[in-house]
N, C-alpha and C positions, 0 to 999 in steps of 0.2 A: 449481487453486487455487480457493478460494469467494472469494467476494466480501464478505463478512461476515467472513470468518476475517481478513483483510488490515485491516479497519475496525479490527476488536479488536487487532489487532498496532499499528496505528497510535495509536489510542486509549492504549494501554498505553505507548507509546516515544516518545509528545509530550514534550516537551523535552529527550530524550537523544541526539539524530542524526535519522537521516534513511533510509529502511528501503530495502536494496538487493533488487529481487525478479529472480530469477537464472530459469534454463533449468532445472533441476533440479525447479524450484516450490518451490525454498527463499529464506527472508527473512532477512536478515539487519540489523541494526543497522550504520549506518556515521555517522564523521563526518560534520558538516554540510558540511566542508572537503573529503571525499572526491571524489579524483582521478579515481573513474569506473571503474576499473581493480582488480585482484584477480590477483598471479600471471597475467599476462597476460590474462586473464578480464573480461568486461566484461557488467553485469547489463544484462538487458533495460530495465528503468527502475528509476528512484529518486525514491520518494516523499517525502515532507516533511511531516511529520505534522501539524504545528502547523499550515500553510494548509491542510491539509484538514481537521481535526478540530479544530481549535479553537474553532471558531462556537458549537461544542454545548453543553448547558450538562449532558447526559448522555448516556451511551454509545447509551441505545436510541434515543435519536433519530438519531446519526449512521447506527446497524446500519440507517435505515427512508426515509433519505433520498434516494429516487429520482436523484435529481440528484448527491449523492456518490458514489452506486453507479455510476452510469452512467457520469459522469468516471474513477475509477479502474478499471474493466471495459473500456473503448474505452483507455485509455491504454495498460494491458497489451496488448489485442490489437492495436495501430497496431504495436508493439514485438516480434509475435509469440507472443506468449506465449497460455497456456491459462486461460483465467478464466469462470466457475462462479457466478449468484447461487444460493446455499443456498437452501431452504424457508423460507417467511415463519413466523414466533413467533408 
């Protein structure tokens, strides 16, 4: 997974749930209500869009912000998972 790809998935799904990032390196949208769970399946984390991308007041700031990159890249990998920052723009 990149790390910028995750920012823009988030950015784009602020105020419709809450984004489940699975073993596969796929992301999915879940309730904010969601039980954690999937067909016995249980994603590595789940992000919250809105505390993390709402401060912004546009997307290229959050894709540039050391410190959101960092938090969602260390959160992934505490979880196991495989996270990637992209090339800077």
């Amino acid at each position: 997974m990149i790390t910028q790809d995750i920012v823009r998935k988030l950015w784009d799904e602020a105020g419709n749930g809450n984004l489940a990032i699975w073993e596969n390196d796929s992301i999915t949208l879940v309730p904010a209500d969601y039980c954690g769970e999937t067909k016995g399946k249980k994603p590595l984390v789940i992000l919250k869009p809105i505390a993390l991308v709402n401060r912004y007041e546009h997307l290229a700031f959050a894709l540039k912000d050391e410190e959101l990159l960092t938090k969602i890249e260390d959160v992934i990998r505490t979880a196991g998972g495989p996270v990637v920052r992209g090339p800077r723009s």
